[in-house]
Structure formats: C-alpha cells, structure tokens
PDB file of N, CA, C and O in Angstrom:
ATOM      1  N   UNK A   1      72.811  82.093  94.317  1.00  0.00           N
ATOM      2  CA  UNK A   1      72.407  83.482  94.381  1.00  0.00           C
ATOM      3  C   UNK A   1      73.516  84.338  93.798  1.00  0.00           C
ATOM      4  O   UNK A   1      74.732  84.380  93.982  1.00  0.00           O
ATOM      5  N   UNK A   2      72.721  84.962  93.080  1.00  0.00           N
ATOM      6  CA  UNK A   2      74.110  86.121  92.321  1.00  0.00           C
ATOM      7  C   UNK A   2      73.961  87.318  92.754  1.00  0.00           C
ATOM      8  O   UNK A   2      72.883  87.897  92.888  1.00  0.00           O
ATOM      9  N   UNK A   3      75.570  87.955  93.111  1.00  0.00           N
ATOM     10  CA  UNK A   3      76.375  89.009  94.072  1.00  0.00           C
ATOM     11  C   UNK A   3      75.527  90.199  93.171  1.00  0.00           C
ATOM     12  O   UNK A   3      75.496  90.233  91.940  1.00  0.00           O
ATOM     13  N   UNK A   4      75.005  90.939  93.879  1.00  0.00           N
ATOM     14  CA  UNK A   4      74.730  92.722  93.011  1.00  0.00           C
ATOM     15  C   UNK A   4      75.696  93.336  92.153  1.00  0.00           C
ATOM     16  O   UNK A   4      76.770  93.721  92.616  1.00  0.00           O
ATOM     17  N   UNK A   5      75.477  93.431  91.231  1.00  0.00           N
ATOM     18  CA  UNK A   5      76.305  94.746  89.885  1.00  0.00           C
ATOM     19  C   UNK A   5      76.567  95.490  91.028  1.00  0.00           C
ATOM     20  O   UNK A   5      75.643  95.661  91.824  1.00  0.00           O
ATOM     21  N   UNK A   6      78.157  96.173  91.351  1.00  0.00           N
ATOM     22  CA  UNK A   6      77.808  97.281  91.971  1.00  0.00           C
ATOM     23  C   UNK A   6      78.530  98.636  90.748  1.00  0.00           C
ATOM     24  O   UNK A   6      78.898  99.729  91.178  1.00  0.00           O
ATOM     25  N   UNK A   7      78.598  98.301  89.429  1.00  0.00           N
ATOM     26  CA  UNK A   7      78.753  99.011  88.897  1.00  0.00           C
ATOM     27  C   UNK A   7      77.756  99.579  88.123  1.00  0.00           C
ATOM     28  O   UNK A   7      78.007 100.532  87.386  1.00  0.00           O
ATOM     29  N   UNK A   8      76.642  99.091  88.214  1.00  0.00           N
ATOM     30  CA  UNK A   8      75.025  99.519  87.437  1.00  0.00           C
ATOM     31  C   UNK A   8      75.297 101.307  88.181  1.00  0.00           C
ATOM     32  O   UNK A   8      75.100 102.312  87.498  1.00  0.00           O
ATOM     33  N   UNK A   9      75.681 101.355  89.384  1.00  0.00           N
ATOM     34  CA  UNK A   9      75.459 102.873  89.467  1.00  0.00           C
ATOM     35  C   UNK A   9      75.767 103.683  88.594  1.00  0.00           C
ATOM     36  O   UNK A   9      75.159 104.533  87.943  1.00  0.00           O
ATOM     37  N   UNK A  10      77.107 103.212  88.672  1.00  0.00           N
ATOM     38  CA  UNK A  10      78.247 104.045  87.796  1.00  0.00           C
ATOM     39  C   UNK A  10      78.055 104.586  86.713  1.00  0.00           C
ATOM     40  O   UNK A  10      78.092 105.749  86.311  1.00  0.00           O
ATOM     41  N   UNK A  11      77.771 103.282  86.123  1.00  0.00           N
ATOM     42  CA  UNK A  11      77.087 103.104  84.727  1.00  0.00           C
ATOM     43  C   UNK A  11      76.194 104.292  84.114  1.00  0.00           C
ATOM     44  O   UNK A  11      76.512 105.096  83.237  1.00  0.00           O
ATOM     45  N   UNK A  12      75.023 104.178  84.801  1.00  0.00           N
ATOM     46  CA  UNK A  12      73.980 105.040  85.131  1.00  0.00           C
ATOM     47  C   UNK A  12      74.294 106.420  85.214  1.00  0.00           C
ATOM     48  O   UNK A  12      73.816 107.167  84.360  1.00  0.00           O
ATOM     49  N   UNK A  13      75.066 106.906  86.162  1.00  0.00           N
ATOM     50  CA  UNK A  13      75.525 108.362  86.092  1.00  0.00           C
ATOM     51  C   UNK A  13      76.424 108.894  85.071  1.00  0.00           C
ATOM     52  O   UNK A  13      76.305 109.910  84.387  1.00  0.00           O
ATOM     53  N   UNK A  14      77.440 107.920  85.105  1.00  0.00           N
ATOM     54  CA  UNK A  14      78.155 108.098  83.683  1.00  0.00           C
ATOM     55  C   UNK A  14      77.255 108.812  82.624  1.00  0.00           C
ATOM     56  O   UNK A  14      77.103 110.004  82.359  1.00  0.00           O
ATOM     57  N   UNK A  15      76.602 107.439  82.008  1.00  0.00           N
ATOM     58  CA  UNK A  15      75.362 107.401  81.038  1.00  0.00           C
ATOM     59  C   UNK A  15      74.874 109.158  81.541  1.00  0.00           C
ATOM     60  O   UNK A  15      75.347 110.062  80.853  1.00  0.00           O
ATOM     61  N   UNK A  16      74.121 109.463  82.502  1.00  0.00           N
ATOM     62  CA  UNK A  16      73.186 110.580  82.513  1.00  0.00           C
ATOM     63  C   UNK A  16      74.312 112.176  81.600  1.00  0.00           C
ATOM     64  O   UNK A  16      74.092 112.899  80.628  1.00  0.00           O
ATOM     65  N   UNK A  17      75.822 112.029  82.917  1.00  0.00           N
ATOM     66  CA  UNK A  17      76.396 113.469  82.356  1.00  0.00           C
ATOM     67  C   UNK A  17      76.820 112.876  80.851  1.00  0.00           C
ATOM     68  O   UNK A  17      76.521 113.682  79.970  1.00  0.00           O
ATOM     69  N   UNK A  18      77.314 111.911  80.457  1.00  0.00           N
ATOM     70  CA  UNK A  18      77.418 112.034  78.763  1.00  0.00           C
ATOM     71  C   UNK A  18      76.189 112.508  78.131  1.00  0.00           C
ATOM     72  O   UNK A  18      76.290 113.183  77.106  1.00  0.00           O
ATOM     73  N   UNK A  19      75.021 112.231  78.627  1.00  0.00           N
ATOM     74  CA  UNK A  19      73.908 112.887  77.658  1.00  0.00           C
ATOM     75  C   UNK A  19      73.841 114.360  77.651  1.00  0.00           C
ATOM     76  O   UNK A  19      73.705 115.098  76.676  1.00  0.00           O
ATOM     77  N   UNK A  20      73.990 114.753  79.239  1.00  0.00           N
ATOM     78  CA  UNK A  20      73.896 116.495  79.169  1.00  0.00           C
ATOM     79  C   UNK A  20      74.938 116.703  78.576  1.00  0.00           C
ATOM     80  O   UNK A  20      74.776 117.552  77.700  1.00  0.00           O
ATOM     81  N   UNK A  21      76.120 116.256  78.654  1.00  0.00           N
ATOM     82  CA  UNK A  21      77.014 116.968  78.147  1.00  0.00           C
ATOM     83  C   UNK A  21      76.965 116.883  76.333  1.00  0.00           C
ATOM     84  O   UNK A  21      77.540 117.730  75.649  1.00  0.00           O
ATOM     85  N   UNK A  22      76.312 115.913  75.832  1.00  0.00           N
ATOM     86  CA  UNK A  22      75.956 115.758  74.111  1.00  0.00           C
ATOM     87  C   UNK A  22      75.042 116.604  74.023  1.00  0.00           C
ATOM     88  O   UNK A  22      75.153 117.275  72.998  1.00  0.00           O
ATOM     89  N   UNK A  23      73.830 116.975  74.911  1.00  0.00           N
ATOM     90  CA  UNK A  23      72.855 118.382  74.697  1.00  0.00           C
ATOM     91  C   UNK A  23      73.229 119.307  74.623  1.00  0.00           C
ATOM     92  O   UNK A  23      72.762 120.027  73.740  1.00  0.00           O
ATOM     93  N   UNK A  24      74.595 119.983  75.758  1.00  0.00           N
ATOM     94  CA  UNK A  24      74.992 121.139  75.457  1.00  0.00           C
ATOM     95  C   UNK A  24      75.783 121.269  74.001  1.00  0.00           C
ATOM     96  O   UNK A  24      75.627 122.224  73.240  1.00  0.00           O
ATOM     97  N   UNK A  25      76.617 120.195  73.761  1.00  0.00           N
ATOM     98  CA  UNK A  25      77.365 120.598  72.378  1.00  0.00           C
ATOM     99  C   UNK A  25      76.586 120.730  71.511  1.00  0.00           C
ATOM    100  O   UNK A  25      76.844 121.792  70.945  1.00  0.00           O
ATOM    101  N   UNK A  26      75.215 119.934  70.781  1.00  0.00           N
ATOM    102  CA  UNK A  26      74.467 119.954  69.983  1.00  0.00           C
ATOM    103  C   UNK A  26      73.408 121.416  70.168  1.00  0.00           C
ATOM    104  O   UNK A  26      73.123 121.943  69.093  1.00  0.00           O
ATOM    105  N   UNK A  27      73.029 121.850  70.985  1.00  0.00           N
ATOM    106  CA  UNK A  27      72.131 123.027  70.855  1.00  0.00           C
ATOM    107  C   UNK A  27      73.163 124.467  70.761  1.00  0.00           C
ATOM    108  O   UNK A  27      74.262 124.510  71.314  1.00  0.00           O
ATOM    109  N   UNK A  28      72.586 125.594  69.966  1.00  0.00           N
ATOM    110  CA  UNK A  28      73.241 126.517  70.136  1.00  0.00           C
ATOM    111  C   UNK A  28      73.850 127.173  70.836  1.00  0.00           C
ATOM    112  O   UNK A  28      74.230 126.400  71.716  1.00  0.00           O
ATOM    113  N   UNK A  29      74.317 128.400  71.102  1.00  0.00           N
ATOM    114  CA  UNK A  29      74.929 129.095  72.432  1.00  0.00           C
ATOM    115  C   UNK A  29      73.303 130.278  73.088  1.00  0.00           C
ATOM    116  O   UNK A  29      72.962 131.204  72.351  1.00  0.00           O
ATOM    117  N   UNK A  30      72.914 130.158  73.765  1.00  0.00           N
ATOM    118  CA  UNK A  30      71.682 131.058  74.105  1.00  0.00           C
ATOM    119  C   UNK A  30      72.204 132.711  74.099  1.00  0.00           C
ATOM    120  O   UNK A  30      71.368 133.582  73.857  1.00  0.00           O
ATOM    121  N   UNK A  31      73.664 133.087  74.385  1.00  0.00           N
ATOM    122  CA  UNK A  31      73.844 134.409  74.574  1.00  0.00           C
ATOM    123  C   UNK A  31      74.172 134.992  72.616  1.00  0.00           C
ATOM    124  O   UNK A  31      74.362 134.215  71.681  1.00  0.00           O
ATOM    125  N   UNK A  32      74.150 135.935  72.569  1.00  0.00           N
ATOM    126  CA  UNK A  32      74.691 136.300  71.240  1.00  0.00           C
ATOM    127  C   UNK A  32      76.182 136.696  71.109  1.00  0.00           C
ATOM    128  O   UNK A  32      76.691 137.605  71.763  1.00  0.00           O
ATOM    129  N   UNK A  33      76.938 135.810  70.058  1.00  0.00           N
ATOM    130  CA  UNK A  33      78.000 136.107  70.214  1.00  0.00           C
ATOM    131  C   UNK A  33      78.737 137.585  69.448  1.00  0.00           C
ATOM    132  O   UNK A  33      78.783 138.165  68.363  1.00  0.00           O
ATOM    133  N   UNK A  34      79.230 137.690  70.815  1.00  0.00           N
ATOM    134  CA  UNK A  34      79.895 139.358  70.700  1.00  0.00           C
ATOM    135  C   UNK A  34      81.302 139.124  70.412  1.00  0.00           C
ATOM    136  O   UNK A  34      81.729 138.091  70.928  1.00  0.00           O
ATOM    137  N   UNK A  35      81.934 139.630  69.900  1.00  0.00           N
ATOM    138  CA  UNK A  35      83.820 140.060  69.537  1.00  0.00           C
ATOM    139  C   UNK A  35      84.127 140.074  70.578  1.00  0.00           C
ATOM    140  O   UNK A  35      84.861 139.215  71.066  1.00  0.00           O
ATOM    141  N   UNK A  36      83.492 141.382  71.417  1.00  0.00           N
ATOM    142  CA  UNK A  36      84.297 142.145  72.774  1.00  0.00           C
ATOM    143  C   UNK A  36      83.468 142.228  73.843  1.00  0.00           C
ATOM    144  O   UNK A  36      82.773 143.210  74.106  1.00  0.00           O
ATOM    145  N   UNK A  37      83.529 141.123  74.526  1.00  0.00           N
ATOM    146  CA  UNK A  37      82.523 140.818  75.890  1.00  0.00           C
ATOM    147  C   UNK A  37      82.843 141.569  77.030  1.00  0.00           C
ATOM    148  O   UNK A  37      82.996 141.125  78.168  1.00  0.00           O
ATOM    149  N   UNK A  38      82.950 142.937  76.596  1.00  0.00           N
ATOM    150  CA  UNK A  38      83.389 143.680  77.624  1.00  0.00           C
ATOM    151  C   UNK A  38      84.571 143.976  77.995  1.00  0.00           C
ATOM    152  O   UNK A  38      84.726 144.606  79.041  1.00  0.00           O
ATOM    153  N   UNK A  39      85.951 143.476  77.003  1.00  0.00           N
ATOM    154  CA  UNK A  39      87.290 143.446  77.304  1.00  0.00           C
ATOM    155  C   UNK A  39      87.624 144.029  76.031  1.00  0.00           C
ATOM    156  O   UNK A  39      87.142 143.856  74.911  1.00  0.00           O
ATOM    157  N   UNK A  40      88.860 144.999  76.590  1.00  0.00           N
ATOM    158  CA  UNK A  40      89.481 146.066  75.944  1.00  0.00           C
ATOM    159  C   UNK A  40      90.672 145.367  75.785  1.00  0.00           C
ATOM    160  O   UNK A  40      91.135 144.529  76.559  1.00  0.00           O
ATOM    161  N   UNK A  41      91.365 145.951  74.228  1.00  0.00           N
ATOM    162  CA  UNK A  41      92.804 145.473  74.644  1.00  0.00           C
ATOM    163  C   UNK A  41      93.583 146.071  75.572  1.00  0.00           C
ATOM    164  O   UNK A  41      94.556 145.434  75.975  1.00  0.00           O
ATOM    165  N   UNK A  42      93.384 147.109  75.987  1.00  0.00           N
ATOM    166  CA  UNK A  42      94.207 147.569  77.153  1.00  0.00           C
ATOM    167  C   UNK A  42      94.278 146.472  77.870  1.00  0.00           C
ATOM    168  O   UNK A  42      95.400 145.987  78.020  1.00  0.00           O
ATOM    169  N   UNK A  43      93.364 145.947  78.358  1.00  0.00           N
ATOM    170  CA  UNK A  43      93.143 144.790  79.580  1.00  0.00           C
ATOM    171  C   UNK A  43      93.697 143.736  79.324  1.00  0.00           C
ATOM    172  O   UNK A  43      94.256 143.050  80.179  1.00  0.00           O
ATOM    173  N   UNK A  44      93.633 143.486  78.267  1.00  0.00           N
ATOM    174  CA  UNK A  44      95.103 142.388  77.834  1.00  0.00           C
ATOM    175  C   UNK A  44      96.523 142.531  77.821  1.00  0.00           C
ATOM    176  O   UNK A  44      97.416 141.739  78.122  1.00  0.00           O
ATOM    177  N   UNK A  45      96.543 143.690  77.416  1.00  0.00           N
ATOM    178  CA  UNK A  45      98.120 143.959  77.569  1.00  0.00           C
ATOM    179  C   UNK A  45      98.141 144.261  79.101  1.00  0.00           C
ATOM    180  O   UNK A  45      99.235 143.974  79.588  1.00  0.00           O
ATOM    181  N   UNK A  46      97.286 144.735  79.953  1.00  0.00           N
ATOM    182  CA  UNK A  46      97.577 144.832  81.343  1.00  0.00           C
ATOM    183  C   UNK A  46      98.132 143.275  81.802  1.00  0.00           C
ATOM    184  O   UNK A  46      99.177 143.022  82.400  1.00  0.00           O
ATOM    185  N   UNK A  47      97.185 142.407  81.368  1.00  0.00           N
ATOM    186  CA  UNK A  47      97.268 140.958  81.686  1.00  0.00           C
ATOM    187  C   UNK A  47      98.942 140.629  81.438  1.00  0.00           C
ATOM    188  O   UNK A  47      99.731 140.238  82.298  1.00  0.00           O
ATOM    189  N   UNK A  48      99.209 140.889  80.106  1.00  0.00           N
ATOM    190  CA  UNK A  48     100.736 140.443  79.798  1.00  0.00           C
ATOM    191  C   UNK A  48     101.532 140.714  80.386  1.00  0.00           C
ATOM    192  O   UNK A  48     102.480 139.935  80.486  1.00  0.00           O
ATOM    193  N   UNK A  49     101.535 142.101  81.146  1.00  0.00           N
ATOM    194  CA  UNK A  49     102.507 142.549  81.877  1.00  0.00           C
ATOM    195  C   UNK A  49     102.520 142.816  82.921  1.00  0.00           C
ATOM    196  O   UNK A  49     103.034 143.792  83.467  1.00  0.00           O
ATOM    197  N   UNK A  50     101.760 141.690  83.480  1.00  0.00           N
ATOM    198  CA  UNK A  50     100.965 140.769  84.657  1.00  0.00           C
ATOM    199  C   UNK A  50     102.099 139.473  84.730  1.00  0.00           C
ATOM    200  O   UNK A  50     103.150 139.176  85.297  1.00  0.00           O
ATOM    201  N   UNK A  51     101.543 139.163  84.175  1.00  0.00           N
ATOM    202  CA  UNK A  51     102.241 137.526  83.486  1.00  0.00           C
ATOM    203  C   UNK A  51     104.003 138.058  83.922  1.00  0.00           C
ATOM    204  O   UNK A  51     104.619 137.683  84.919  1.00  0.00           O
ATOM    205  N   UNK A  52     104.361 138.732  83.161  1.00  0.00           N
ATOM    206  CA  UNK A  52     105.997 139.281  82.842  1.00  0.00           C
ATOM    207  C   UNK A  52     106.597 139.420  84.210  1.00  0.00           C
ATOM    208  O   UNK A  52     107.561 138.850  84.723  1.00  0.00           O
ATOM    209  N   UNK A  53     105.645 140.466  84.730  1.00  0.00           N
ATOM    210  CA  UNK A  53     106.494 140.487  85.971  1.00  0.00           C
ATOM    211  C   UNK A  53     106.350 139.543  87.036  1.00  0.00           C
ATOM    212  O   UNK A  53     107.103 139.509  88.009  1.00  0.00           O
ATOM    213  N   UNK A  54     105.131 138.582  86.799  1.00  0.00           N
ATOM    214  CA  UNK A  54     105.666 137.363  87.691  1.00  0.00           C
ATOM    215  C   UNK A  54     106.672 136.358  87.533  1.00  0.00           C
ATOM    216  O   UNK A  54     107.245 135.835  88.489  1.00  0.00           O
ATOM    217  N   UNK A  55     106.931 136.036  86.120  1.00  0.00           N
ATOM    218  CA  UNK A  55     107.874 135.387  85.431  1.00  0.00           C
ATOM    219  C   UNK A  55     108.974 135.604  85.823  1.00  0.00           C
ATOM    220  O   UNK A  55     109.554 134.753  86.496  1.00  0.00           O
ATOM    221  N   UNK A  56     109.563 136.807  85.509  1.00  0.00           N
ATOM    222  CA  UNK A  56     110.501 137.463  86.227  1.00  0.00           C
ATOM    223  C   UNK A  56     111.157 137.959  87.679  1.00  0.00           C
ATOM    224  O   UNK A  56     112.277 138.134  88.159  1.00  0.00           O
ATOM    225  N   UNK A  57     109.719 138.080  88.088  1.00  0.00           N
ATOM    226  CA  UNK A  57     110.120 137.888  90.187  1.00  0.00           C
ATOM    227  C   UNK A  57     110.240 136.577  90.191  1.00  0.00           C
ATOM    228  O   UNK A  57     111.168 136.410  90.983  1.00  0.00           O
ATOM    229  N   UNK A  58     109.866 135.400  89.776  1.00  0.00           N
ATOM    230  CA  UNK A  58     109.919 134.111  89.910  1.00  0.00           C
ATOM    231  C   UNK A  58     112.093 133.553  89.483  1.00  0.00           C
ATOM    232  O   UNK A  58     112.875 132.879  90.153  1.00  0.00           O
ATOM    233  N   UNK A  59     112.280 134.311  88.044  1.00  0.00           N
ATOM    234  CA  UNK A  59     113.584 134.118  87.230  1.00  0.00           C
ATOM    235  C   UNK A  59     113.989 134.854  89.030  1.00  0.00           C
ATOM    236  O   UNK A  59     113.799 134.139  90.013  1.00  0.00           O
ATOM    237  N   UNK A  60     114.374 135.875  89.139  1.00  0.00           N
ATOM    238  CA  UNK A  60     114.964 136.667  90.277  1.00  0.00           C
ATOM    239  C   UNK A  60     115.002 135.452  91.420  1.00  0.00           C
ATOM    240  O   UNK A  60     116.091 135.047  91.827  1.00  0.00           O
ATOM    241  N   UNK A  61     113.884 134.954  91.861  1.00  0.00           N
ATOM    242  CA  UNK A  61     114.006 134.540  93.255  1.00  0.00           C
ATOM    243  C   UNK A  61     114.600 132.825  92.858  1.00  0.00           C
ATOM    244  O   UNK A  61     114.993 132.202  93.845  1.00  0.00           O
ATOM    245  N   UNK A  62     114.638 132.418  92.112  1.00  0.00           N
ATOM    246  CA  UNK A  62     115.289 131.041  91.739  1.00  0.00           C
ATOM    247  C   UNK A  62     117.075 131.474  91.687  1.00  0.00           C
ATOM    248  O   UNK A  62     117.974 131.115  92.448  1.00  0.00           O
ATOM    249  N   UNK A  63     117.117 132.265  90.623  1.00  0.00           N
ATOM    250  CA  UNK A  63     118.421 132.806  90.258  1.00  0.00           C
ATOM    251  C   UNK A  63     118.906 132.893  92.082  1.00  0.00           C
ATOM    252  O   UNK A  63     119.677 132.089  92.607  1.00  0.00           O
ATOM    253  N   UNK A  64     118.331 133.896  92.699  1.00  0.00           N
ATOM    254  CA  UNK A  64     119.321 134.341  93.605  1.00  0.00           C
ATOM    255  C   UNK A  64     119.072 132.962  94.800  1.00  0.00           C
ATOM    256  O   UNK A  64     119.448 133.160  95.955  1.00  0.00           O
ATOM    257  N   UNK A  65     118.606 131.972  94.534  1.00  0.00           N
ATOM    258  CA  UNK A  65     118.825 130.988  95.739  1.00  0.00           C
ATOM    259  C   UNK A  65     119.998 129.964  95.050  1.00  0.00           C
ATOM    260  O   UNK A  65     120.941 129.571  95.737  1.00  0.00           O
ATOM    261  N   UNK A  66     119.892 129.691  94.054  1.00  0.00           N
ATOM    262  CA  UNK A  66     120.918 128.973  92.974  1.00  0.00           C
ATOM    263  C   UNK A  66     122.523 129.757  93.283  1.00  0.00           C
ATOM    264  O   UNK A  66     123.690 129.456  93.532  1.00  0.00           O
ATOM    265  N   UNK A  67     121.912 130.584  93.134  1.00  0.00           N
ATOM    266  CA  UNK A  67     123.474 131.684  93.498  1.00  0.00           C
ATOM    267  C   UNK A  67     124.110 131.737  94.883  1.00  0.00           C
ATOM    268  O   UNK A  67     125.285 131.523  95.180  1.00  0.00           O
ATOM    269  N   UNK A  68     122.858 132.141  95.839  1.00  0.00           N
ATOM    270  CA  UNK A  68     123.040 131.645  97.316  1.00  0.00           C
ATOM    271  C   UNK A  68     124.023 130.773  97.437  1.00  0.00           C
ATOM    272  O   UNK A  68     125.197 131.053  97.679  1.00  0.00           O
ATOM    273  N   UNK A  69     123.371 129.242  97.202  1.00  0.00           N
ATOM    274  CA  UNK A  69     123.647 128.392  97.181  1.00  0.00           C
ATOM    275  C   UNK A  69     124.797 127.556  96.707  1.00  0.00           C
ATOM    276  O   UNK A  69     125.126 126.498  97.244  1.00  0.00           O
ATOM    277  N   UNK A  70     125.453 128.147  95.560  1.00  0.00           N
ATOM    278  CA  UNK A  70     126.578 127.919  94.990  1.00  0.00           C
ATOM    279  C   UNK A  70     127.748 128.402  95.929  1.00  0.00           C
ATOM    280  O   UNK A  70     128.634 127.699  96.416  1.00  0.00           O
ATOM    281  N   UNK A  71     127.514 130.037  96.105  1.00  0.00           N
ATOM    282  CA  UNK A  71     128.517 130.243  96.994  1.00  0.00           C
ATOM    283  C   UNK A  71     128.530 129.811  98.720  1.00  0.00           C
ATOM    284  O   UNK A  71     129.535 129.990  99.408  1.00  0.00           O
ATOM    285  N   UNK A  72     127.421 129.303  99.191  1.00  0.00           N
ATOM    286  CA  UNK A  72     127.721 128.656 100.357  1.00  0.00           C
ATOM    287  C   UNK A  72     128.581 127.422 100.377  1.00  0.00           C
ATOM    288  O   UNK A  72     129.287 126.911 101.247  1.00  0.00           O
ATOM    289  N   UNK A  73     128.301 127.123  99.179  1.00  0.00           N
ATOM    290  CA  UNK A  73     128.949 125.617  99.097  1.00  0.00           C
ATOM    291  C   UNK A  73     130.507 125.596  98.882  1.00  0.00           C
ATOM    292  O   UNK A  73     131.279 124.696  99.214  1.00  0.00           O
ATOM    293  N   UNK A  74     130.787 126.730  98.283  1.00  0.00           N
ATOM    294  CA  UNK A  74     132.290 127.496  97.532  1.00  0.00           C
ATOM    295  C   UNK A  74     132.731 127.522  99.438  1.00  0.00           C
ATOM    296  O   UNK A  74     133.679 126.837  99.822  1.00  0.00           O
ATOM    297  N   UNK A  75     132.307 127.968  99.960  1.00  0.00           N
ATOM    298  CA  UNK A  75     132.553 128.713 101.309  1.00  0.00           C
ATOM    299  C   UNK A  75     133.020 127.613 102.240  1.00  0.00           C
ATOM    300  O   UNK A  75     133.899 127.762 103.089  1.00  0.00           O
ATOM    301  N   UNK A  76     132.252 126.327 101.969  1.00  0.00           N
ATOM    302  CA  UNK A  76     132.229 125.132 103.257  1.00  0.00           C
ATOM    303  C   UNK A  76     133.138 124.165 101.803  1.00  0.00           C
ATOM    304  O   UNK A  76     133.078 122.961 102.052  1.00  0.00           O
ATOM    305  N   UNK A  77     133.960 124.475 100.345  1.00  0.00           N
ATOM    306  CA  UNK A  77     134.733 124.077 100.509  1.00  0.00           C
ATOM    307  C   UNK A  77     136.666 124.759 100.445  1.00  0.00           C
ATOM    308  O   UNK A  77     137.769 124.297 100.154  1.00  0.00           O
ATOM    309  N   UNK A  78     136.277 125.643 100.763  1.00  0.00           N
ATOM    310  CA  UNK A  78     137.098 126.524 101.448  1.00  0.00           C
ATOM    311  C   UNK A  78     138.068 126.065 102.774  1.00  0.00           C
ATOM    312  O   UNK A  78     139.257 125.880 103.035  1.00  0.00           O
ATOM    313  N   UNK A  79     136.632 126.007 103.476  1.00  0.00           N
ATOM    314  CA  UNK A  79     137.072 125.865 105.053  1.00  0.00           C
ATOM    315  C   UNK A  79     137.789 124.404 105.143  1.00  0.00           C
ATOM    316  O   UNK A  79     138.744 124.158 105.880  1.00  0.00           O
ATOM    317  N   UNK A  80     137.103 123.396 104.183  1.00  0.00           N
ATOM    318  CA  UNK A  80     137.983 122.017 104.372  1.00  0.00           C
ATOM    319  C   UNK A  80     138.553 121.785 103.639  1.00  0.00           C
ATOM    320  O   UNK A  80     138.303 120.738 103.042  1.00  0.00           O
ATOM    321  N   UNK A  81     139.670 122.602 103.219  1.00  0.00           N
ATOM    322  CA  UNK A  81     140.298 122.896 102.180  1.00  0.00           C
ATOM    323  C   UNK A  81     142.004 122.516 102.746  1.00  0.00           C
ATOM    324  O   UNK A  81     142.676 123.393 103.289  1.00  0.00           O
ATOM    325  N   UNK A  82     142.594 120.962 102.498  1.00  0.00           N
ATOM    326  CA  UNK A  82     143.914 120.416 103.114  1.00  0.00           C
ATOM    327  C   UNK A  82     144.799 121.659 103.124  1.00  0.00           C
ATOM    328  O   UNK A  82     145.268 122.151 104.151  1.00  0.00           O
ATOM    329  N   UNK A  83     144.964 122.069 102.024  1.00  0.00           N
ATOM    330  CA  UNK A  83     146.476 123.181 102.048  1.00  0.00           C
ATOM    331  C   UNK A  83     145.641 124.692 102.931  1.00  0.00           C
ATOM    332  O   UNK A  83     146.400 125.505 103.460  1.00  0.00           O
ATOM    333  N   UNK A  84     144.627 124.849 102.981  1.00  0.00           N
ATOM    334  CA  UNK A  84     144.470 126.205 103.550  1.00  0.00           C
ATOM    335  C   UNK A  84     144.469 125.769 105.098  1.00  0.00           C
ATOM    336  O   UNK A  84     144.915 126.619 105.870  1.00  0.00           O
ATOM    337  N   UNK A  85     143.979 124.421 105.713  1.00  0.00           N
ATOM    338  CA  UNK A  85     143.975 124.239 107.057  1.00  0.00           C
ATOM    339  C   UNK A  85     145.247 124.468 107.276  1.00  0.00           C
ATOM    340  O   UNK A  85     145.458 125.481 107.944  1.00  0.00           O
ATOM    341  N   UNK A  86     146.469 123.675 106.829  1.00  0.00           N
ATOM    342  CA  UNK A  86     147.436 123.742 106.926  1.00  0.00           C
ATOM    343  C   UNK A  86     148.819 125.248 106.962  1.00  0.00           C
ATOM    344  O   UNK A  86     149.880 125.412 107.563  1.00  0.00           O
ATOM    345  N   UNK A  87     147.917 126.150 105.849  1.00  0.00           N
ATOM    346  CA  UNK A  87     148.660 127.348 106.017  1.00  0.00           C
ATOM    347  C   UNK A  87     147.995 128.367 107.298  1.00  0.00           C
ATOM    348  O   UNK A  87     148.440 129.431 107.727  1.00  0.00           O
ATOM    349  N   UNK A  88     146.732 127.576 107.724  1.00  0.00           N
ATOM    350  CA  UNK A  88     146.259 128.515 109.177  1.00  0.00           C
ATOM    351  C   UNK A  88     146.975 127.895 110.285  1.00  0.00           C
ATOM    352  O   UNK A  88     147.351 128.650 111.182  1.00  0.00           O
ATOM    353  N   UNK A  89     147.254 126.518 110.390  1.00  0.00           N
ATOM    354  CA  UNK A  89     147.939 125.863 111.653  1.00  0.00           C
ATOM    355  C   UNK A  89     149.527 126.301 111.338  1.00  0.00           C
ATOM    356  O   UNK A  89     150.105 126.800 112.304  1.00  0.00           O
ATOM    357  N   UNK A  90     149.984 126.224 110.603  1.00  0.00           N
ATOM    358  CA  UNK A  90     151.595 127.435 110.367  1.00  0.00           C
ATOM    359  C   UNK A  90     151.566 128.615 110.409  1.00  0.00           C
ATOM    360  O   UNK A  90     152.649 129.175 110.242  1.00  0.00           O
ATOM    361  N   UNK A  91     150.299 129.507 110.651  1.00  0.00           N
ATOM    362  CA  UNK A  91     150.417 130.535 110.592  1.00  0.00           C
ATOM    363  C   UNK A  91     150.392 131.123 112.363  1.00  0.00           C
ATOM    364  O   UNK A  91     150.884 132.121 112.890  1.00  0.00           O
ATOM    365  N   UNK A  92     149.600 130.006 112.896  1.00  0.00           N
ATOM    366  CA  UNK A  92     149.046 130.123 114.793  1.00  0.00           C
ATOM    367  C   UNK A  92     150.482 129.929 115.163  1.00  0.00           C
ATOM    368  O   UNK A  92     150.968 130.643 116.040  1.00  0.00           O
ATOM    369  N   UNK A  93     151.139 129.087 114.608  1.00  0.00           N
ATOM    370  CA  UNK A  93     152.029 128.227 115.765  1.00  0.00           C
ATOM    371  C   UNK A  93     153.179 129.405 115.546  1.00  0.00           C
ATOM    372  O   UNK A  93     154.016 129.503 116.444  1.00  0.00           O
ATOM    373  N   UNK A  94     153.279 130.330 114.379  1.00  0.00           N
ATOM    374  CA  UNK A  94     154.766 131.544 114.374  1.00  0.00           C
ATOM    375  C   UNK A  94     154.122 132.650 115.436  1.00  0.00           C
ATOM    376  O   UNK A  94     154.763 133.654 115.746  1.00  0.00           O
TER     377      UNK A  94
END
C-alpha cells in the first residue's frame, strides 16, 4: 500500500495563486491611469521632511547614548585608576 502525496495540496494551491497572479499581470489596469492620483507635490515634500526629522531624532538619540556611554565608562575608569587610588589614600591619611 502506498503512503498519500501529502504534497498534492501544496501543489494545487501553489498552482491556483500562480494562475491569478499570471491573470492579473496579463490583463490591463481597470482604473485609468492618472499622473496625479490625488497627490500634490506639497505632500511629498511634506513626506521628506517627515523622513528628515526622524532620521535625525533617531542620529540625536543614538549619538547621545554612544556619548552617555563613553563617558560612563571614562568615569568607572577613573575610579580604578592605581595612581589616583593611591593619591586619595595619601591624601586621608595627612
């Protein structure tokens, strides 16, 4: 006795959306094509300087954790720093 295809489904659906999807490319577009579907360039350049200032709050908030971060690290090696422990324990004991 032979085990069931269980890929005949697959197959099958596959097969179906490749066909719709070869109908839509082959038949025309039903709407008429317009230049300006209702969009101004204003609305684009709004878009760009959309874009810009997220780019830029994004540059800002990286920058200042990078920066954060550098100087915390400057800070903790400071503190374990041989000659500075040493000029604070000579400095307690006068």
């Amino acid at each position: 006795m032979l085990a069931p295809n269980l890929t005949d489904p697959w197959f099958h659906r596959l097969d179906s959306v490749l066909r719709a999807l070869n109908q839509t490319l082959q038949h025309p577009e039903p709407c008429a094509q317009e230049k300006n579907l209702g969009r101004d360039d204003e609305d684009e350049k709004n878009a760009y300087m959309y874009i810009l200032f997220v780019m830029i709050l994004f540059a800002i908030t990286v920058g200042s954790l990078i920066l954060g971060y550098t100087r915390s690290r400057k800070e903790e090696d400071k503190q374990s720093d041989p000659y500075r422990v040493y000029i604070q324990e000579r400095v307690s004991m006068i």
